[in-house]
C-alpha positions as CSV (number, residue, x, y, z in Angstrom):
1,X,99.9,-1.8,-84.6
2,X,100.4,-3.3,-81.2
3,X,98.9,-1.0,-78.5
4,X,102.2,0.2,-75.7
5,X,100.2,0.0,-72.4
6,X,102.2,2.9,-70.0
7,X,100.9,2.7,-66.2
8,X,100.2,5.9,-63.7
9,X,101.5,5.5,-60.3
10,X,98.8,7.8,-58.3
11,X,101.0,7.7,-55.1
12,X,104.0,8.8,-56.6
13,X,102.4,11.5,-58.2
14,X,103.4,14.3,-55.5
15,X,107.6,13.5,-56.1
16,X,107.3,13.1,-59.9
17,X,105.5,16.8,-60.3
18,X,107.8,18.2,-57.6
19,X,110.6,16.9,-60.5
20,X,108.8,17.9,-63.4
21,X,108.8,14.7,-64.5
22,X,106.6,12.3,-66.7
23,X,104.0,10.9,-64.9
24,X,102.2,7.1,-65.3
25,X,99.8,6.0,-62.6
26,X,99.5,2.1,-61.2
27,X,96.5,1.5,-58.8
28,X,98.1,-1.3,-56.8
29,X,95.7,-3.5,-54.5
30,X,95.8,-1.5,-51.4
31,X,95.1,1.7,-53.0
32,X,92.8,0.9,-56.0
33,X,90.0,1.5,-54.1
34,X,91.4,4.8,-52.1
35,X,94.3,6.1,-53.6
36,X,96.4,8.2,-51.5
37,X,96.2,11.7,-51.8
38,X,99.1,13.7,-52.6
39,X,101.1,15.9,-49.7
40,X,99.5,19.6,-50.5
41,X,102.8,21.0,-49.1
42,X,105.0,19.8,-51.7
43,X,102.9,21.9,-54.1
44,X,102.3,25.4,-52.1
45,X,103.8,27.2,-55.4
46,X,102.2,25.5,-57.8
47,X,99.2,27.3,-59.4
48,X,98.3,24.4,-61.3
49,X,99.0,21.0,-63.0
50,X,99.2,20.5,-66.3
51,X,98.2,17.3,-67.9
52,X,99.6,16.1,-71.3
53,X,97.6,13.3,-73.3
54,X,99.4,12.7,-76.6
55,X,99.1,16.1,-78.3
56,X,96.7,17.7,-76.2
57,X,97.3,19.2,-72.8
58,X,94.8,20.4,-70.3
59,X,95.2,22.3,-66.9
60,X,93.5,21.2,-63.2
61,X,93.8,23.1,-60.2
62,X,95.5,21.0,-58.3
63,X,97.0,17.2,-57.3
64,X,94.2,17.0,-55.5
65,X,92.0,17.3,-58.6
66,X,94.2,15.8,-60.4
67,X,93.6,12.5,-57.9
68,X,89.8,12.7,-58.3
69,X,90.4,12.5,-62.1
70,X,92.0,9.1,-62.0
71,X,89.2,8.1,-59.7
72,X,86.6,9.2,-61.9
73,X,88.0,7.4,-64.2
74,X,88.3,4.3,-62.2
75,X,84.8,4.3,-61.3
76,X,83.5,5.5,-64.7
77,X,84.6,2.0,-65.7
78,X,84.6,-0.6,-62.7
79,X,82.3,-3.4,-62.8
80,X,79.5,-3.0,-59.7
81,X,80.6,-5.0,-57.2
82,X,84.3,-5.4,-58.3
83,X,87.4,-4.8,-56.5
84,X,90.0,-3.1,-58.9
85,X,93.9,-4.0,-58.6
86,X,95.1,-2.6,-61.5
87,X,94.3,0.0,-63.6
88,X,96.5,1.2,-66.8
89,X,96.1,4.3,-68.7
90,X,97.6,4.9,-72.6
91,X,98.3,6.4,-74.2
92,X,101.4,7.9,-71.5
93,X,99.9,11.1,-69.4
94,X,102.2,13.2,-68.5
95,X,101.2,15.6,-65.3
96,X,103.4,18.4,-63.9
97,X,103.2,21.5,-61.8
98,X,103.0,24.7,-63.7
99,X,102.0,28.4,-63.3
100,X,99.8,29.0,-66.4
101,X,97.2,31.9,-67.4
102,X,95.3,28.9,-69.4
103,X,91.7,28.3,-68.8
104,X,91.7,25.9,-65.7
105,X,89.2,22.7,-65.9
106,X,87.1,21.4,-63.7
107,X,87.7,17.7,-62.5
108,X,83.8,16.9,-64.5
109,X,84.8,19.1,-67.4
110,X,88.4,17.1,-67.8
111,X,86.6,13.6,-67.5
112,X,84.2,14.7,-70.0
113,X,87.5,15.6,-72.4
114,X,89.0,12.4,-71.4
115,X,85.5,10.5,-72.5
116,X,85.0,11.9,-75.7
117,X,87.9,14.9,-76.9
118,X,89.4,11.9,-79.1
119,X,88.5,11.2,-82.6
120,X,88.1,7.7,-84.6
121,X,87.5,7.1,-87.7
122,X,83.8,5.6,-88.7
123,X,82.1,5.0,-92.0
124,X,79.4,7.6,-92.6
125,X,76.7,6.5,-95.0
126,X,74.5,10.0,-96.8
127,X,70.8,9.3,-95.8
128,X,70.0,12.2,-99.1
129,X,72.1,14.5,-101.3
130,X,74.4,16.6,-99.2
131,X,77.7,18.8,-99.3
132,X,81.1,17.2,-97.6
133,X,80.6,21.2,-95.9
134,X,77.4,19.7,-94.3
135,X,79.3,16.3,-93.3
136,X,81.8,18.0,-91.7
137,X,79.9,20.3,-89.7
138,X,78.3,16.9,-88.5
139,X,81.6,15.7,-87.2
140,X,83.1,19.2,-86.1
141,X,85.5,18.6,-89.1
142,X,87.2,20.5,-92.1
143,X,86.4,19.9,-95.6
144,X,90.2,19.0,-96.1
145,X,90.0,16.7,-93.3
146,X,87.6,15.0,-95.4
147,X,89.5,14.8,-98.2
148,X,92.3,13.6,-96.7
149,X,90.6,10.2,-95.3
150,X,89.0,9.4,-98.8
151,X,90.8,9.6,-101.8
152,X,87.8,9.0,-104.5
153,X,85.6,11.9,-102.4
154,X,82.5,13.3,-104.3
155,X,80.9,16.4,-103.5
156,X,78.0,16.1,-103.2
157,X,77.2,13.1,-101.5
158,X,74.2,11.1,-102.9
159,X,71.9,8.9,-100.8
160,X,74.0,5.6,-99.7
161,X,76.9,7.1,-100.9
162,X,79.6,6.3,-98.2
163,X,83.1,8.1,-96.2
164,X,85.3,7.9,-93.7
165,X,85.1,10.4,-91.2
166,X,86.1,11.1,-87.6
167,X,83.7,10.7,-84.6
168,X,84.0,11.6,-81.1
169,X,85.9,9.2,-79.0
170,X,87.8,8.7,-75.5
171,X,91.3,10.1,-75.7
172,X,92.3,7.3,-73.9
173,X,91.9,3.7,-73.1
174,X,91.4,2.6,-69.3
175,X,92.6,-1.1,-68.8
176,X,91.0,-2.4,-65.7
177,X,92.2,-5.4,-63.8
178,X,89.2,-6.4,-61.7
179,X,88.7,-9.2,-59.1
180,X,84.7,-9.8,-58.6
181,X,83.0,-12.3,-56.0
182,X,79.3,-13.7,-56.3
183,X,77.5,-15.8,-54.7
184,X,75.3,-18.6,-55.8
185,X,72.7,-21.1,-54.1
186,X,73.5,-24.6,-53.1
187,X,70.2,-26.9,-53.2
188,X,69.2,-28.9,-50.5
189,X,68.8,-32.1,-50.8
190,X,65.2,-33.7,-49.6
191,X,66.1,-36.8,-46.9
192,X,62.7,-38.9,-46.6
193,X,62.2,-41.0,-43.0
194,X,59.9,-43.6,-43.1
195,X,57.1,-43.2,-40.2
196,X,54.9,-46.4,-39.6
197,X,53.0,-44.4,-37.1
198,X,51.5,-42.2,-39.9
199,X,49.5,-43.5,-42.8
200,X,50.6,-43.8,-46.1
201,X,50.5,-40.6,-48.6
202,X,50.8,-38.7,-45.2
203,X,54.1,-36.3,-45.4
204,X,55.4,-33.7,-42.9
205,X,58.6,-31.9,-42.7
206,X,60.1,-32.5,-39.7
207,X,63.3,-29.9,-40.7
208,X,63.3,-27.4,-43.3
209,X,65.7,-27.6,-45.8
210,X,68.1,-24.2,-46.1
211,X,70.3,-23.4,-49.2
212,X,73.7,-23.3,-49.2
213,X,76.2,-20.7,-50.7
214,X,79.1,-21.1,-53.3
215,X,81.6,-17.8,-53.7
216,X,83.2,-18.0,-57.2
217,X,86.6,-15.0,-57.2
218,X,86.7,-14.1,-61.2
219,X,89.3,-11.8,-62.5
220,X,88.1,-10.1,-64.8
221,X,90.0,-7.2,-67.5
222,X,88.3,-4.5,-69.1
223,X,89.1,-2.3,-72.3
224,X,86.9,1.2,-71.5
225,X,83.9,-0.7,-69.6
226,X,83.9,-4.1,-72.3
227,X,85.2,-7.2,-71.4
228,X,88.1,-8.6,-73.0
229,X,89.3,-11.3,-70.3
230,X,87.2,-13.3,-67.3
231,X,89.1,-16.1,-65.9
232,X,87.6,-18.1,-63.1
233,X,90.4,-18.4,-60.2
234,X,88.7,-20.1,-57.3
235,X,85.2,-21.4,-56.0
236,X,84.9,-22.0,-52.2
237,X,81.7,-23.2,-50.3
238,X,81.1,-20.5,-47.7
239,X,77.8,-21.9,-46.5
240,X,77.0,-25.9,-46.4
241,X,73.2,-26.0,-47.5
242,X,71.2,-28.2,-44.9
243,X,69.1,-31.2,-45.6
244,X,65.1,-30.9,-45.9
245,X,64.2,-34.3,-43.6
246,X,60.2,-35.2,-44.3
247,X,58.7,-37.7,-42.6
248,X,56.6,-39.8,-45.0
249,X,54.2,-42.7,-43.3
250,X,54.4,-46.0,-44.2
251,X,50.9,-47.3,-42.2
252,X,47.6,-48.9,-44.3
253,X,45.3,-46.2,-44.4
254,X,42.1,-46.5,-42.3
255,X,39.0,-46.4,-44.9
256,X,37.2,-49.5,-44.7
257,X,35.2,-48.7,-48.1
258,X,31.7,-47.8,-46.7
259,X,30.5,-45.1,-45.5
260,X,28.4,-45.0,-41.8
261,X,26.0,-42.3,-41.4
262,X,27.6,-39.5,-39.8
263,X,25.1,-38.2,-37.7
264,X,21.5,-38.6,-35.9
265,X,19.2,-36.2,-37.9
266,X,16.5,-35.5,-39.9
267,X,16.6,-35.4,-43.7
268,X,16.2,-32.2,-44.6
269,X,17.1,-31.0,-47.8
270,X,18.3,-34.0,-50.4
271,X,20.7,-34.2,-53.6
272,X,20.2,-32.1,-56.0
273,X,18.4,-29.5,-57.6
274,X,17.0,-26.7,-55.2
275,X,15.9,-23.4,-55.0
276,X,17.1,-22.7,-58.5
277,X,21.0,-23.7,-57.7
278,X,22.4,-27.1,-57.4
279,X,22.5,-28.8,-53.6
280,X,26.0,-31.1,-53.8
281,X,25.1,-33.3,-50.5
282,X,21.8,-33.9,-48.0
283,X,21.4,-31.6,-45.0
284,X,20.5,-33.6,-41.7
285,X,19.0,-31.3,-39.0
286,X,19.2,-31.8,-35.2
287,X,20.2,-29.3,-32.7
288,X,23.1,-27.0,-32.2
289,X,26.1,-29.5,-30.5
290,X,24.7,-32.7,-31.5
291,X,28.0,-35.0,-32.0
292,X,29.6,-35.4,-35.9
293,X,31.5,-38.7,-36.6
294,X,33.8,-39.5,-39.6
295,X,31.6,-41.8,-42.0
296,X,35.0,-43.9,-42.4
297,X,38.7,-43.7,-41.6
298,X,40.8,-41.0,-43.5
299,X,43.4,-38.1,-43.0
300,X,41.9,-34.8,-42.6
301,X,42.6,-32.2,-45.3
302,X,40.6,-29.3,-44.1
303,X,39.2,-27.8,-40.9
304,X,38.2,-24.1,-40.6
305,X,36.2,-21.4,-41.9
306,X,35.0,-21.8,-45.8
307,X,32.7,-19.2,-46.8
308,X,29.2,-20.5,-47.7
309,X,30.3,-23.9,-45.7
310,X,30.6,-22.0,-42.6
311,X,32.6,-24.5,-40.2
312,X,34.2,-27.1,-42.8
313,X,35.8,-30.2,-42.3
314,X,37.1,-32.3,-45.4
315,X,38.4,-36.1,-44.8
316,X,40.2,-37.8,-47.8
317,X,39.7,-41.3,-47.6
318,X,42.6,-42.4,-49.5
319,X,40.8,-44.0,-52.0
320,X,39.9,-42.0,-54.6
321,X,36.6,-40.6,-52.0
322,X,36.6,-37.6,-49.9
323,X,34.0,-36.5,-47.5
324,X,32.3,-32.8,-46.3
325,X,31.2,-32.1,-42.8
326,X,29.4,-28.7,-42.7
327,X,27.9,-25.5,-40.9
328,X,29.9,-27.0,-37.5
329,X,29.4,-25.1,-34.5
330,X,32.9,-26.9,-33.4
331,X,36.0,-28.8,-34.3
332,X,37.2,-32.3,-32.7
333,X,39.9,-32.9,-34.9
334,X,42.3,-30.3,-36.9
335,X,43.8,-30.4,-40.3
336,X,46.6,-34.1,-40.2
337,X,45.0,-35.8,-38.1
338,X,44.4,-39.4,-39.0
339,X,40.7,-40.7,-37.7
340,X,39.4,-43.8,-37.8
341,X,35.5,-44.5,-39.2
342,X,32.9,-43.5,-36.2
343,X,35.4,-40.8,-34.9
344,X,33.6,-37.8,-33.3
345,X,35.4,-34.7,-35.7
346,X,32.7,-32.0,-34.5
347,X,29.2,-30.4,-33.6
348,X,26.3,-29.5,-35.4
349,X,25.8,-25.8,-36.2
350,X,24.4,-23.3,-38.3
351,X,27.7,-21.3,-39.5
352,X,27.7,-19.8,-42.9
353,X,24.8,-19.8,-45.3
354,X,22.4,-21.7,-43.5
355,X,18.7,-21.1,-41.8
356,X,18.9,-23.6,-38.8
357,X,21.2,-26.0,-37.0
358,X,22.2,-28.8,-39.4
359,X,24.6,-31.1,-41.3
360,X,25.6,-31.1,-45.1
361,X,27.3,-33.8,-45.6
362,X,28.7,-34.6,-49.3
363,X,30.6,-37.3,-50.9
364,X,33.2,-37.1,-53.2
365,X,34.5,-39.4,-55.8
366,X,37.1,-38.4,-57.6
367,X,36.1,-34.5,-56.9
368,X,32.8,-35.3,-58.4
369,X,29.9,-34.6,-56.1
370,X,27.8,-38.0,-55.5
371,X,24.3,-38.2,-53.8
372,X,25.2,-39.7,-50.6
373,X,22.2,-41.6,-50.0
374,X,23.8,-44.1,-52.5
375,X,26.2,-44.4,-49.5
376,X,24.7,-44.4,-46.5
377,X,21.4,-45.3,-44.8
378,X,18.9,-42.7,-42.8
């Protein structure tokens, strides 16, 4: 059977009761969100309102309560986030002032009648041997109530046996009409400029790139909190997302393939095995502030503090070979910069794990440590 969808006007609720008429509410747009409370001086008799739902009728104290019931309602069931411009009520409520002696609700205690003082009917399946007296105590039903919803009954039930029986359910159904806006990101796009006065593999961003925003409105209808309806109406761009610009360079790197001896010095530890660990480069000792050149051209990946390095500066060569300057006592160059072969990039030192001013130098291949004496000369 088709469902008749009635509609409460909120609003209009204050000349309807003075009339002692029915009463529907409809939560238009501009008072969905705030309905507008009804004129307490229209009411100064009235001891109470009663509130007709089908067969059942309940009494509130006042129009006042009678308001915060709808929007109890309202909000029981709105989506986070949503704006609500409609809301429809069935089956037909029917609110009026009276003078009554009946037990008066609270606005909680008539939302929790509204919620679950229905019934529906449900299949109940026996989990062991029990009487239809013990089912219906379960459901807060009579025996003949039973009865009457299955015409091949048993008593007792048996284990899997099944029946119809009525469970707690709302009283009544809350259509909402909802209108909900989100926002989602817009991705950037990456814009690479060609720099010929940086070499190649070299990149730098030279603006960051910032996310844009889409809104999408979605209309969305509800039957008691579940979705029945969500229609898409419109999608606008309320932010334009900005291009990431990067610089990439477009210059012949500067290795020349060998490797010059970065330093004056002696030779004092060599590749190897040592002291029980295993020495990745040759340690060159001279005194504290003696200069430290770049054994061939390269970008430089690292300069700063690394632990047992002390001072560190790495240069990748941009051939597959990497270099390591350690124990500095100072920095020439900082981490970007592109240096030719010969280039003074620091000082001797004796920073981190070290017992005298000195160089450790190591070569790399690939990321594999190689004696550099197969490098260079001493």
């Amino acid at each position: 059977m088709n469902k008749i969808r009635r509609t409460i006007n909120i609003g209009a609720l204050a000349a309807v009761m003075a009339a002692g008429m029915v009463h529907c509410p409809v939560f238009a747009a501009s008072v969905a969100e705030n309905p507008a409370p009804i004129a307490a001086e229209a009411h100064k008799a009235a001891e109470a309102v009663s509130v007709t739902v089908g067969d059942a009728v309940f009494y509130l104290k006042s129009p006042a309560d009678y308001d915060a019931l709808m929007a109890k309602l309202q909000n029981r069931f709105k989506a986070e986030g949503a704006t609500v411009r409609r809301m429809d009520i069935e089956p037909q409520i029917k609110a009026e002032a009276v003078k009554t002696e009946e037990k008066i609700l609270t606005v909680d205690e008539a939302f929790k009648l509204l919620l679950t003082g229905g019934r529906e009917e449900a299949v109940y399946v026996a989990e062991e041997t029990e009487s239809l007296e013990s089912v219906a105590k379960k459901f807060n039903m009579t025996v003949d109530e039973i009865k009457a919803l299955n015409a091949d009954w048993e008593d007792p039930l048996h284990k899997g046996s099944k029946i119809n029986v009525l469970k707690p359910a709302p009283m009544v159904t809350v259509t909402l009409q909802q209108e909900k806006k989100a926002q989602s990101p817009v991705a950037f796009k990456t814009v690479k400029k060609e720099d010929p006065n940086q070499v190649k593999s070299v990149k730098k961003v030279l603006r960051a790139g910032k996310a844009g925003a889409l809104e999408t409105t979605t209309r969305v209808e509800s039957e008691n909190g579940k979705v029945t309806a969500s229609v898409t109406e419109a999608s606008r761009l309320v932010q334009e997302p900005v291009d990431e610009i990067v610089a990439v360079g477009t210059k012949e790197g500067l290795a020349t393939g060998s490797f010059m001896t970065p330093t004056v010095g002696r030779l004092s530890s060599p590749f190897g095995p040592r002291w029980g660990r295993f020495h990745y480069g040759v340690d060159l000792a001279n005194a504290t502030g003696t200069d430290v050149v770049a054994a061939d051209g390269g970008v430089v990946t690292r300069a700063g503090m690394a632990g047992s390095y002390g001072n560190l500066i790495i240069i990748d060569h941009q051939n597959g070979t990497s270099t390591r300057y350690a124990h500095l006592s100072a920095f020439n160059v900082k981490v970007g910069d592109v240096v030719q072969k010969g280039q003074s990039i620091g000082k001797i030192g004796s920073t981190g794990r070290s017992t005298g001013p000195h160089l450790h130098f190591e070569v790399r291949v690939g990321g594999v440590a190689k004696n550099p004496l197969d490098f260079i000369k001493l």
